[in-house]
N, CA and C of each residue as an Amber inpcrd file, in Angstrom:
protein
   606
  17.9640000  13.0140000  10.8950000  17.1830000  11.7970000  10.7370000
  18.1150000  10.6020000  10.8080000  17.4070000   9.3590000  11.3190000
  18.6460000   8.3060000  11.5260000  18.6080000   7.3870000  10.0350000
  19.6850000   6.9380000   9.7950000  19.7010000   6.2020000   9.2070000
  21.0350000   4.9500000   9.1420000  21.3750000   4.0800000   8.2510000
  22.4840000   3.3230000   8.5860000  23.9010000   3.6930000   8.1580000
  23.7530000   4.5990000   6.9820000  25.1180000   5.1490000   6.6710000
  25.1660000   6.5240000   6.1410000  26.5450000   7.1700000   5.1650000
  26.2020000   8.2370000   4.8740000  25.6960000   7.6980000   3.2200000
  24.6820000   8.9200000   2.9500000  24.3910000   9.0460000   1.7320000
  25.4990000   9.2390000   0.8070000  24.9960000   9.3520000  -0.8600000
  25.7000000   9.4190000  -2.0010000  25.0280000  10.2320000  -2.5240000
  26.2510000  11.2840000  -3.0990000  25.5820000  12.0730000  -4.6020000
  25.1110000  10.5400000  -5.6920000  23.8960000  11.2030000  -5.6680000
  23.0020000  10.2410000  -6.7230000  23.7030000  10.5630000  -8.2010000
  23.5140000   9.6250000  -8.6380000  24.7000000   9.4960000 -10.2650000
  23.5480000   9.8350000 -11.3540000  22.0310000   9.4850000 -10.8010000
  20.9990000  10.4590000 -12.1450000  20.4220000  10.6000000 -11.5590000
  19.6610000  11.6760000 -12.8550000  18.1700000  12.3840000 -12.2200000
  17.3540000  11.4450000 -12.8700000  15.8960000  12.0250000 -12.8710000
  14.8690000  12.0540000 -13.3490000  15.1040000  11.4220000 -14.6280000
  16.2160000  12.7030000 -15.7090000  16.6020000  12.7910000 -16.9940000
  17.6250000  11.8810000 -17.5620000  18.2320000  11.3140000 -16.5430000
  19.1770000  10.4500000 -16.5140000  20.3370000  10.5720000 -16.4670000
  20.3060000  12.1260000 -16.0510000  21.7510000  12.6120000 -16.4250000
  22.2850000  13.0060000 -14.7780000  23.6560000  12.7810000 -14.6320000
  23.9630000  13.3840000 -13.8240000  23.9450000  15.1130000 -13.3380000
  23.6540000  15.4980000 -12.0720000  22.8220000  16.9940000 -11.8970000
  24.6850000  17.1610000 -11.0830000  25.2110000  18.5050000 -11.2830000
  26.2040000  19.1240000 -10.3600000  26.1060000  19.2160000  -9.4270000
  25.1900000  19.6770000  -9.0050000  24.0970000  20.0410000  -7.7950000
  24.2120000  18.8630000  -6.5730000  24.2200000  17.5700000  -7.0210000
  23.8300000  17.0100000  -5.7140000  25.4610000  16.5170000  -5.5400000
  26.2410000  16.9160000  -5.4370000  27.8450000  16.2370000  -4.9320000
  27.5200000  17.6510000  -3.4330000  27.3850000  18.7310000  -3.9250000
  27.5690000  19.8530000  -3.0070000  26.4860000  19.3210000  -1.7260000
  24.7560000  18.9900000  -2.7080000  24.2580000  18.4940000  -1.6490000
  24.5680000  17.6920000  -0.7860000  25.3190000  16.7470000  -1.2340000
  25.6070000  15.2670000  -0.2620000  26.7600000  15.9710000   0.6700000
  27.8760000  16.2870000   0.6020000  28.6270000  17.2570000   0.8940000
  28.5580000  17.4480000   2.5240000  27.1520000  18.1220000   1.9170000
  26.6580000  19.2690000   3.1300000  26.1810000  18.3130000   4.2270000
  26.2030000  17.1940000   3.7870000  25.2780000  16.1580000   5.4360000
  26.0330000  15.8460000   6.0740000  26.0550000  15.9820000   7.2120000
  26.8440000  15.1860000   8.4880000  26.3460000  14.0640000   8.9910000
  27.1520000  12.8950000   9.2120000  26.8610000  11.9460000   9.5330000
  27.2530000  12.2530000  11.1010000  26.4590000  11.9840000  11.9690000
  26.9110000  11.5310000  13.7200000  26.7820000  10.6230000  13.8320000
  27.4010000   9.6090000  14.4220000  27.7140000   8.4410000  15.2490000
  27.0310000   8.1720000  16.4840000  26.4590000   7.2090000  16.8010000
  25.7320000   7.0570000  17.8670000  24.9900000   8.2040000  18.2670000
  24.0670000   8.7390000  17.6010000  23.3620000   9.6440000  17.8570000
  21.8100000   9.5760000  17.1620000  20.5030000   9.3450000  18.1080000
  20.3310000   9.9120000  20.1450000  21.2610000   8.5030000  20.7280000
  21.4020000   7.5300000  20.3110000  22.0420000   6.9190000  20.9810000
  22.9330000   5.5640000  20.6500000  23.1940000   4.9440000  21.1400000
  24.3980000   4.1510000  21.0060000  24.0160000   3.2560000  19.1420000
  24.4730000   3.0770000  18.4320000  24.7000000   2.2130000  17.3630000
  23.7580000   3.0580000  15.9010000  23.4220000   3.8420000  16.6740000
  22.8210000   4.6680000  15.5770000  23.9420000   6.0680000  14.8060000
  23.4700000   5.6460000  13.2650000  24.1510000   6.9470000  12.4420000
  23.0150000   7.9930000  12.0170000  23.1750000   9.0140000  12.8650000
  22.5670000   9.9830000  12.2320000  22.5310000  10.8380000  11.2280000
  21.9720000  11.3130000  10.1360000  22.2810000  12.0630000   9.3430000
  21.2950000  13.4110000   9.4320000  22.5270000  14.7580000   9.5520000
  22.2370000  15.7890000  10.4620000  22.3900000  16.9630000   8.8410000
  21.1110000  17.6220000   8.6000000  20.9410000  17.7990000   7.4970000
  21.0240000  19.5130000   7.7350000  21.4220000  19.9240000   8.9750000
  21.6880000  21.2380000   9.3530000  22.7390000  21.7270000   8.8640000
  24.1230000  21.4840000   8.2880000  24.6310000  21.7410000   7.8050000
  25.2470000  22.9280000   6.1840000  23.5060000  21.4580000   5.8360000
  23.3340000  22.1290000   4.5280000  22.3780000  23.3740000   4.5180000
  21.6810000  23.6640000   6.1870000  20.7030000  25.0720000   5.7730000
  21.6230000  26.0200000   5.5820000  23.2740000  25.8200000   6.9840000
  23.7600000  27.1290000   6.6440000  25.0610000  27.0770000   5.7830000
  24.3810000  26.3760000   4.7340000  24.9030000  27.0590000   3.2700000
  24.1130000  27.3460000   2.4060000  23.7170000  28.6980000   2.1540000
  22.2560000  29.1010000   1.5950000  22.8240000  28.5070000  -0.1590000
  23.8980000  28.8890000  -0.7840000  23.7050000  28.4480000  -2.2150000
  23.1750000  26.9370000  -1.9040000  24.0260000  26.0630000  -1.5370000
  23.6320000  24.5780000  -1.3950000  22.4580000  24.5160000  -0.8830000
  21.7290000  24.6350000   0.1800000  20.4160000  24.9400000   0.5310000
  18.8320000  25.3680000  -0.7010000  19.3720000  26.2410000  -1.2160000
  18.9680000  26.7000000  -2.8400000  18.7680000  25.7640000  -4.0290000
  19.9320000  24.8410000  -3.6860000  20.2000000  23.8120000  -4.7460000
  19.1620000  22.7580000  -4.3620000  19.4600000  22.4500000  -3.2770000
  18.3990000  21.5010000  -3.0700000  16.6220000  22.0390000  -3.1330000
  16.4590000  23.1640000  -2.6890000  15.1160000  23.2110000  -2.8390000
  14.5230000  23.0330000  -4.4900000  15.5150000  23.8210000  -5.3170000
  15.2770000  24.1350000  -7.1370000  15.2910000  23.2960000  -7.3650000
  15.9730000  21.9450000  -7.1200000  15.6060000  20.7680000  -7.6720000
  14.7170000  19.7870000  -7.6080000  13.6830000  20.0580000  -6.5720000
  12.3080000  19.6560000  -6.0290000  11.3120000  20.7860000  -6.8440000
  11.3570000  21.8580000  -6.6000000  11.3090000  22.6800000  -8.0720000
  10.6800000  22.3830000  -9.5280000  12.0000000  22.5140000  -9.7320000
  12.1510000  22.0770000 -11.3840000  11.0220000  20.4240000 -11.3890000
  10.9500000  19.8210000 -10.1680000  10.4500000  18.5400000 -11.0380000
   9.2310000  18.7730000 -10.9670000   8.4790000  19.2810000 -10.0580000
   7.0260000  19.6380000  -9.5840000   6.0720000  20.7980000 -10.3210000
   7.2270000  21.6720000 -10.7300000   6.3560000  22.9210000 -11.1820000
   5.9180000  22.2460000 -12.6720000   4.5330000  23.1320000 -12.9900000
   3.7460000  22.8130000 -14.3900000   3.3810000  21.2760000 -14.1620000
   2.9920000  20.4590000 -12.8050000   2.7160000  19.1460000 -12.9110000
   1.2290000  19.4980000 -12.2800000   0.7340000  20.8360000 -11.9200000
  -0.1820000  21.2930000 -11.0900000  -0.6900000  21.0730000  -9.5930000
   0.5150000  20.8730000  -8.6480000   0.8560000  20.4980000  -7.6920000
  -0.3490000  22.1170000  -6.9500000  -1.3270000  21.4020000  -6.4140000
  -2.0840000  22.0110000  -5.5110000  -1.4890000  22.5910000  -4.0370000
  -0.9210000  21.1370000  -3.4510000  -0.6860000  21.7540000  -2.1160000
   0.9560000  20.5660000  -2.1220000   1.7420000  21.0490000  -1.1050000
   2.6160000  20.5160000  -0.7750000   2.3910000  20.1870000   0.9410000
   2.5920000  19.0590000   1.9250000   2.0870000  18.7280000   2.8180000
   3.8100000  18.1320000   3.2960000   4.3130000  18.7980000   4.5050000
   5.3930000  18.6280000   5.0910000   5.2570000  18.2410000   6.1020000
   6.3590000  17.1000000   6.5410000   5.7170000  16.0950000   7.6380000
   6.9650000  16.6170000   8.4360000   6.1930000  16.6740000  10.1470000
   7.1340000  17.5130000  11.5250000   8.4640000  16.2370000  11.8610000
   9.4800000  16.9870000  11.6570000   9.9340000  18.7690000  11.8900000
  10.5190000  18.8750000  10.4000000  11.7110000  18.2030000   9.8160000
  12.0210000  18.7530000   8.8760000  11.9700000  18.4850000   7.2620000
  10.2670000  18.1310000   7.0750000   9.7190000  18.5310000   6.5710000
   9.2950000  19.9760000   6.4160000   9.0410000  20.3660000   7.3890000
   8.6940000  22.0960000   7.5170000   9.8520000  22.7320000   7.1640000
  10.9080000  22.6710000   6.6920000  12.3590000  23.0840000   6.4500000
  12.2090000  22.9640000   4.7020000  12.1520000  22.2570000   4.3130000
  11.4810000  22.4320000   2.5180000  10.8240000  22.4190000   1.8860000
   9.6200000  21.6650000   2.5180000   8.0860000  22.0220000   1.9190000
   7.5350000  23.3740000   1.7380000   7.8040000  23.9880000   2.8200000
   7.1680000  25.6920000   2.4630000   7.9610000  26.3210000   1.4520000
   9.3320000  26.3020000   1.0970000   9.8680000  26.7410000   0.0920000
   9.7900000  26.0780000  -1.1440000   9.3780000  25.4670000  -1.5230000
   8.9320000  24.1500000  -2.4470000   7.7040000  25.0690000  -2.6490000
   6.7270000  25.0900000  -1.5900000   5.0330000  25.2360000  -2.1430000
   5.2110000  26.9510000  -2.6350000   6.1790000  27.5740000  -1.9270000
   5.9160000  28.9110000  -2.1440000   6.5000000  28.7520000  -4.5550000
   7.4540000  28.3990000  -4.3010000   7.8330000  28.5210000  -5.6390000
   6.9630000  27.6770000  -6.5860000   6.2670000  26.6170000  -6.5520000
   5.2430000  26.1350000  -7.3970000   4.2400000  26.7760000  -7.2670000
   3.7910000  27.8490000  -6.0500000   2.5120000  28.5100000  -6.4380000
   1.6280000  27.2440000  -5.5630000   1.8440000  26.8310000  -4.5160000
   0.8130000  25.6340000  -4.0990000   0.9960000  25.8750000  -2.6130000
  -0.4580000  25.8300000  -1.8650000  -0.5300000  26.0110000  -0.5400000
   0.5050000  24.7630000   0.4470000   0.7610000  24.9110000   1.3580000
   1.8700000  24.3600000   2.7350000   0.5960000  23.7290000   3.6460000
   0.7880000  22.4980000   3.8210000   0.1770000  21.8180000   4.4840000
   1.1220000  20.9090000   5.5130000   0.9590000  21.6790000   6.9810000
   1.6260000  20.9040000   8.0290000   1.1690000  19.6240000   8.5030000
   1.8360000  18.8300000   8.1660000   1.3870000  17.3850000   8.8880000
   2.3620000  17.1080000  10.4180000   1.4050000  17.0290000  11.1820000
   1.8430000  17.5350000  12.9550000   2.2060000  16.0370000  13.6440000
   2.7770000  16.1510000  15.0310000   2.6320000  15.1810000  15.5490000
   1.2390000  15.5620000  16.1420000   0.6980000  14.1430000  17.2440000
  -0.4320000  14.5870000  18.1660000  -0.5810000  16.0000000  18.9130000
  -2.1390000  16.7550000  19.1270000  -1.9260000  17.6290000  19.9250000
  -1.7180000  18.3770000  19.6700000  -0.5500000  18.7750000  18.2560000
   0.2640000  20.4440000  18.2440000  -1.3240000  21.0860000  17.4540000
  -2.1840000  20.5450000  16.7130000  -2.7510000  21.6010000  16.2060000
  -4.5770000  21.5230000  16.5310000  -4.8000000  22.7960000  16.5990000
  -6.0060000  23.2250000  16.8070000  -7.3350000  22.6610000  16.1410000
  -8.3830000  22.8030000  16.4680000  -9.6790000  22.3670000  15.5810000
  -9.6850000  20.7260000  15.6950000 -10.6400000  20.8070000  14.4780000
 -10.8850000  19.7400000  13.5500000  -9.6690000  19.0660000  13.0840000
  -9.1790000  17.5630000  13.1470000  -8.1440000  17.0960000  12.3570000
  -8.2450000  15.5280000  12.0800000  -7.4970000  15.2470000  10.8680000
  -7.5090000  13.5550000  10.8600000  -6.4720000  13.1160000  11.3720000
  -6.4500000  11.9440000  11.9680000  -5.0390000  11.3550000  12.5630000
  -4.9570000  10.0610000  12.2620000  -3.5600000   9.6250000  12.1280000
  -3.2420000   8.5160000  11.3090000  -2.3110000   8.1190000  12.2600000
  -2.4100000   7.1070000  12.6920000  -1.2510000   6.1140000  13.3120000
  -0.7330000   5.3100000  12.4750000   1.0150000   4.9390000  12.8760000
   1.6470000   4.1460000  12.3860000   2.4300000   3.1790000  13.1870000
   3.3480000   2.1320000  13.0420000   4.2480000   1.5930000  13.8470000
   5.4590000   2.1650000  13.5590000   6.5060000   2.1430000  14.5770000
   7.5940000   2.3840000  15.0160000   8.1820000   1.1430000  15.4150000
   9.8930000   1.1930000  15.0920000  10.3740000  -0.1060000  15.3120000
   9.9950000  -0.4890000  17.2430000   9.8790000   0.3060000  17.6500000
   9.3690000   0.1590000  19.3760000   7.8280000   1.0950000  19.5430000
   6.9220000   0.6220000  19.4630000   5.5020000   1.3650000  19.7560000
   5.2300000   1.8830000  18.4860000   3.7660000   3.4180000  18.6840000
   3.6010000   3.4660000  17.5750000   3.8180000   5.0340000  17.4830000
   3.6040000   5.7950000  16.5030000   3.2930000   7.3350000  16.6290000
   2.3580000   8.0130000  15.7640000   1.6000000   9.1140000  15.6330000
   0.5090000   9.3410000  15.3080000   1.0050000  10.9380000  14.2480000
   0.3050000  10.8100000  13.4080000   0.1390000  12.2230000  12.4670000
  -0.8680000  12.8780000  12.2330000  -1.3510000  14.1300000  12.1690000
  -2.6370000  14.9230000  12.3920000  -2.3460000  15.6800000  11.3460000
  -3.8690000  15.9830000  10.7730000  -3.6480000  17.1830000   9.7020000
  -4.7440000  17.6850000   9.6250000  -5.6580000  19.2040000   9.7350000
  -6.4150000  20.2090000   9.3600000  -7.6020000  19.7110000   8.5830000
  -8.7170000  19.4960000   8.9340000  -9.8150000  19.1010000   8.3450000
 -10.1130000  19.9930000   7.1170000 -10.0870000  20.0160000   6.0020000
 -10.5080000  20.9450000   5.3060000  -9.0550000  21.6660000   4.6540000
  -7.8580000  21.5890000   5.1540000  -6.4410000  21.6580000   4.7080000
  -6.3020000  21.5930000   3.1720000  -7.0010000  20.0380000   2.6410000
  -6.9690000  20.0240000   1.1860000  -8.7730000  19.5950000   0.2330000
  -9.0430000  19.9130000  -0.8310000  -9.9460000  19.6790000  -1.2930000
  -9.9210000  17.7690000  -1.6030000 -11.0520000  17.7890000  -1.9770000
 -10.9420000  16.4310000  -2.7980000 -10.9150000  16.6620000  -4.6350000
  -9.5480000  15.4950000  -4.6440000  -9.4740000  16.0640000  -5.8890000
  -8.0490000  16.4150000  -6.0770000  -7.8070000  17.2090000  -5.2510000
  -6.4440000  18.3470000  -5.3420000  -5.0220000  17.2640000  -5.2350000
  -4.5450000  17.7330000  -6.2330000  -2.8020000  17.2730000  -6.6750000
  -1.7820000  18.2110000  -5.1860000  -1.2520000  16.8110000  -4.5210000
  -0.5540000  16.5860000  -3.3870000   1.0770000  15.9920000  -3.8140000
   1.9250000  16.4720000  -3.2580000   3.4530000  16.0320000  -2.7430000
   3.6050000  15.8650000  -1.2040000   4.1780000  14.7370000  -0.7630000
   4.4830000  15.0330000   0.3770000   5.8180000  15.0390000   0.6700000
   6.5950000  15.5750000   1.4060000   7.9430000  16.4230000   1.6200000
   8.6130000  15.9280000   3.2420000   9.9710000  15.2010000   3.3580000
  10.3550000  14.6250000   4.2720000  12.1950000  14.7890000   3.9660000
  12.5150000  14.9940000   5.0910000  14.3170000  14.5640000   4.5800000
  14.5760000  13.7590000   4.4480000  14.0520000  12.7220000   4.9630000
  14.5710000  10.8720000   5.0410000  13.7600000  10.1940000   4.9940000
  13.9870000   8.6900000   4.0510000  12.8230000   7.9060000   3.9880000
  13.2100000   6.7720000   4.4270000  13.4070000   6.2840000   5.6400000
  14.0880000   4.3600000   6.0340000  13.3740000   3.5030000   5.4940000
  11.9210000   3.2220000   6.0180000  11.6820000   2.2010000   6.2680000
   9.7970000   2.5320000   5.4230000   9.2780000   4.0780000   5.1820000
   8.2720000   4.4260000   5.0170000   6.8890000   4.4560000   5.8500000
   7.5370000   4.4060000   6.9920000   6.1830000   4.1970000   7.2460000
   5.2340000   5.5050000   7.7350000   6.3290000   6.0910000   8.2270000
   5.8710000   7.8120000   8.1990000   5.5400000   8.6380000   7.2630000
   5.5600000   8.2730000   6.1350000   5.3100000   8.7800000   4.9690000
   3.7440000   7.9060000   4.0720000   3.9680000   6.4520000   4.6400000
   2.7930000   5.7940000   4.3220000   1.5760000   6.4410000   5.5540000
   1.8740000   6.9010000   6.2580000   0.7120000   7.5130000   7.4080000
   0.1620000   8.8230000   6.7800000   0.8670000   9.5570000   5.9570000
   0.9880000  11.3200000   5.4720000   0.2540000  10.7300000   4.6840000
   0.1910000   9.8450000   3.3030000  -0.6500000   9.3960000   2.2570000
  -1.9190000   8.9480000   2.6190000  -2.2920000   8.2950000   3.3150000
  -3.0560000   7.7660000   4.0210000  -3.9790000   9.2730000   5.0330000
  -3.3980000   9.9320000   5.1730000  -4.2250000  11.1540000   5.8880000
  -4.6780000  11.8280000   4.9000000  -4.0880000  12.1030000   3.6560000
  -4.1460000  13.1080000   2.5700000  -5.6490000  12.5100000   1.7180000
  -5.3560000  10.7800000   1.4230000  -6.1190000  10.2710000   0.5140000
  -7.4850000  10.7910000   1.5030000  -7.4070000  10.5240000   2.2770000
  -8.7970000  10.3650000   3.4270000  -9.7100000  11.7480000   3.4530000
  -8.8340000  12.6170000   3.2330000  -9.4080000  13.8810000   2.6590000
  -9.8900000  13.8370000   1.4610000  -9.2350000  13.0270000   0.2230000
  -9.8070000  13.1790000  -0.9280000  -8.9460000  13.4990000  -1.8560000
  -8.0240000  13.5530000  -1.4790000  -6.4800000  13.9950000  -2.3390000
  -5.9510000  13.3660000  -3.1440000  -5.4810000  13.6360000  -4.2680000
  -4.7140000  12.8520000  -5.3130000  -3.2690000  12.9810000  -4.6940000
  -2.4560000  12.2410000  -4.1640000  -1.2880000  12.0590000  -3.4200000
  -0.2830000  11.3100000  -5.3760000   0.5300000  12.6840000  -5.7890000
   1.0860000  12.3340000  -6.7310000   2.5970000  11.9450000  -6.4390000
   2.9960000  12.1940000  -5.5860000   4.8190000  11.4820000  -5.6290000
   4.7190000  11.3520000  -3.8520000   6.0480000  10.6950000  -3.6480000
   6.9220000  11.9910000  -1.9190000   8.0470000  12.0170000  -2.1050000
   8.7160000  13.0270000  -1.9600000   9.9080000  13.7150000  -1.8030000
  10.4810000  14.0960000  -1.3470000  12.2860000  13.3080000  -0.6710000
  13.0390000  13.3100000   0.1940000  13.8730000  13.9620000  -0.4140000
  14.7500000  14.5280000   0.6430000  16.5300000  14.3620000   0.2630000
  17.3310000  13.8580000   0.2340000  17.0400000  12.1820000   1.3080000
  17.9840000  11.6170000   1.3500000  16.7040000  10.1440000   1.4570000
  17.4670000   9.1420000   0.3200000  16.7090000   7.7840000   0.3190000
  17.8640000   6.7330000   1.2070000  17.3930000   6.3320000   2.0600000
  18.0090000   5.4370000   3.1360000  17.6260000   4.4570000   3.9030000
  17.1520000   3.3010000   3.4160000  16.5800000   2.3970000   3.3080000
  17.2320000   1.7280000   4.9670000  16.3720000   1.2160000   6.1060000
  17.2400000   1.1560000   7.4090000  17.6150000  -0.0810000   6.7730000
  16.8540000  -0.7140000   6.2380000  17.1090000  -2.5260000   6.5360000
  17.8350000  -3.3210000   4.6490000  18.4150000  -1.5450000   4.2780000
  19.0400000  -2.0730000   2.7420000  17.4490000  -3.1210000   2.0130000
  16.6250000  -2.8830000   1.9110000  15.7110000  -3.5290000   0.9470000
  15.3500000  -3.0840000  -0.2530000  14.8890000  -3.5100000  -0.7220000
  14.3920000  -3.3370000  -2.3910000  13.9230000  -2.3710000  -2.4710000
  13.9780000  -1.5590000  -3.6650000  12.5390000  -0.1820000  -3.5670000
  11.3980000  -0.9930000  -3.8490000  10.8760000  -1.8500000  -3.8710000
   9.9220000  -2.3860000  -3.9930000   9.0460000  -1.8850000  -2.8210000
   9.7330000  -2.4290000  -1.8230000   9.7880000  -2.6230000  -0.6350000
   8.7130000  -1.2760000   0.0550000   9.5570000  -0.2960000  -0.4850000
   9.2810000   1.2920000  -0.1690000   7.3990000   1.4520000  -1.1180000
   7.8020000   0.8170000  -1.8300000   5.7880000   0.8580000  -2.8710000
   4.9340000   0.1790000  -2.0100000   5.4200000  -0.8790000  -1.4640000
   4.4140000  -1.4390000  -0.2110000   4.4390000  -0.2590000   0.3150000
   5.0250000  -0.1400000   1.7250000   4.7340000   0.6040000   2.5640000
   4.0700000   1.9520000   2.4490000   4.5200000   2.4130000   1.1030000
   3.9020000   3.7740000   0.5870000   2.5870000   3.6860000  -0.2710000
   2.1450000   2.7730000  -0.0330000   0.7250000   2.8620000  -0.9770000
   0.9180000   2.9300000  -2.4410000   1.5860000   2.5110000  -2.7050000
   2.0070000   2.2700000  -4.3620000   2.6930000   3.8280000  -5.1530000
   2.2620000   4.6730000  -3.9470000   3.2270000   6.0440000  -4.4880000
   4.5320000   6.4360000  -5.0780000   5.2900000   6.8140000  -5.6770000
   6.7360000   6.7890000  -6.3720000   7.2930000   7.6250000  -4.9290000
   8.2400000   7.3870000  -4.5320000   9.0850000   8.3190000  -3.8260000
  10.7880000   8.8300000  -4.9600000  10.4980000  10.0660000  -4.4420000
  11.6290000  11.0510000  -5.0720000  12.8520000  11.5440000  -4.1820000
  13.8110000  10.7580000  -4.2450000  14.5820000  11.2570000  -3.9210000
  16.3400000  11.3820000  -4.1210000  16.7550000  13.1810000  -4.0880000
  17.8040000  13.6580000  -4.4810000  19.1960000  12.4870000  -4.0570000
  19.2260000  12.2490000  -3.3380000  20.2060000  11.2120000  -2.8160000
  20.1670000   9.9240000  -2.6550000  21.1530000   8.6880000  -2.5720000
  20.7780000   7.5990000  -1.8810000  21.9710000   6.8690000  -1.2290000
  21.9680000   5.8830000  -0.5890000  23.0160000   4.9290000  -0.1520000
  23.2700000   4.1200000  -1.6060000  22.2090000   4.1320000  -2.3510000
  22.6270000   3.0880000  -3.2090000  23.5760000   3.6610000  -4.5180000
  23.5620000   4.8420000  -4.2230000  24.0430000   5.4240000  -5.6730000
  23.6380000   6.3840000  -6.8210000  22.2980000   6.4550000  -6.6610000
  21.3920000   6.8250000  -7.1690000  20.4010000   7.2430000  -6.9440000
  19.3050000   8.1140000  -8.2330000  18.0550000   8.5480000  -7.2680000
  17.1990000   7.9600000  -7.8450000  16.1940000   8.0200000  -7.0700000
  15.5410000   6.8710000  -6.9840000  13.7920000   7.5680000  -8.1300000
């Protein structure tokens, strides 16, 4: 996922305490340089799959915050979203809900457009996927700017969904702004996430 620099082991959790866990996570990210293309830093989160303890670490700690909150379904936005959401939903006991680009999926679906710093792009999800009512996470590696994540909320509510957090691995704000900033764009939702540029989690 792109973003402007490399992340930081976040200095607290939730609890306020510093977790061991995320120095290994941060660790594990590779930053690329101009990558897809010129002036862009990518942060390449493949690293950390093939290290299954570190890999582990990061999922248990999405985990630990979700389980006993009665998290219905977990809803992972393409592509690597689908990389921790299903292991997330399998260990809380809560169904995997793919949120697609256009096209990839069959049937009945809702679709949500958003803007892109150049044009726009679209998200689809399974008519009938979640109840109304039902306690939702949505699950992403990177959060810049939100707006891909404000499209996932926005598909979920429309179903009827109680949309309770979203949850990254890495918070990376493109344009350094406020978390404020991130509650606009996200529909007033809290975003969770293990890492940040700023120091901390958020």
């Amino acid at each position: 996922m792109v973003a402007d620099e490399a992340p930081e082991a976040a200095k607290e959790t939730g609890c306020g305490a510093a977790d061991p866990r995320l120095q290994g996570i941060s660790d594990a990210i590779r930053v690329v340089p101009h990558f897809p293309k010129p002036g862009i830093m990518f942060n390449d989160i493949t690293p950390l799959l093939l290290r299954p303890g570190v890999f582990k670490d990061a999922v248990d700690m999405f985990v630990e915050r979700y389980r006993g909150m009665g998290i219905a379904a977990v809803a992972g936005i393409e592509a690597r979203g689908f990389i921790f959401g299903p292991a997330i939903a399998l260990a809380i006991g809560a169904k995997f809900i793919p949120l697609r680009k256009p096209k990839k999926l069959p049937g009945d679906v809702f679709s949500e457009s958003y803007a892109l710093e150049y044009g726009t792009d679209c998200l689809e999800m399974h008519v009938g996927a979640i109840e109304p009512g039902e306690r939702a996470v949505v699950v992403d590696d990177l959060v810049a700017t939100g707006g891909t994540l404000s499209a996932a909320i926005k598909l979920l509510e429309r179903a009827g969904a109680d949309v309770v957090e979203c949850a990254c691995v890495i918070g990376l704000p493109k344009f350094k702004v406020p978390l404020f900033f991130f509650f606009f764009f996200c529909r007033g939702q809290p975003i969770y996430s293990l890492l940040s540029q700023f120091g901390k989690g958020y």
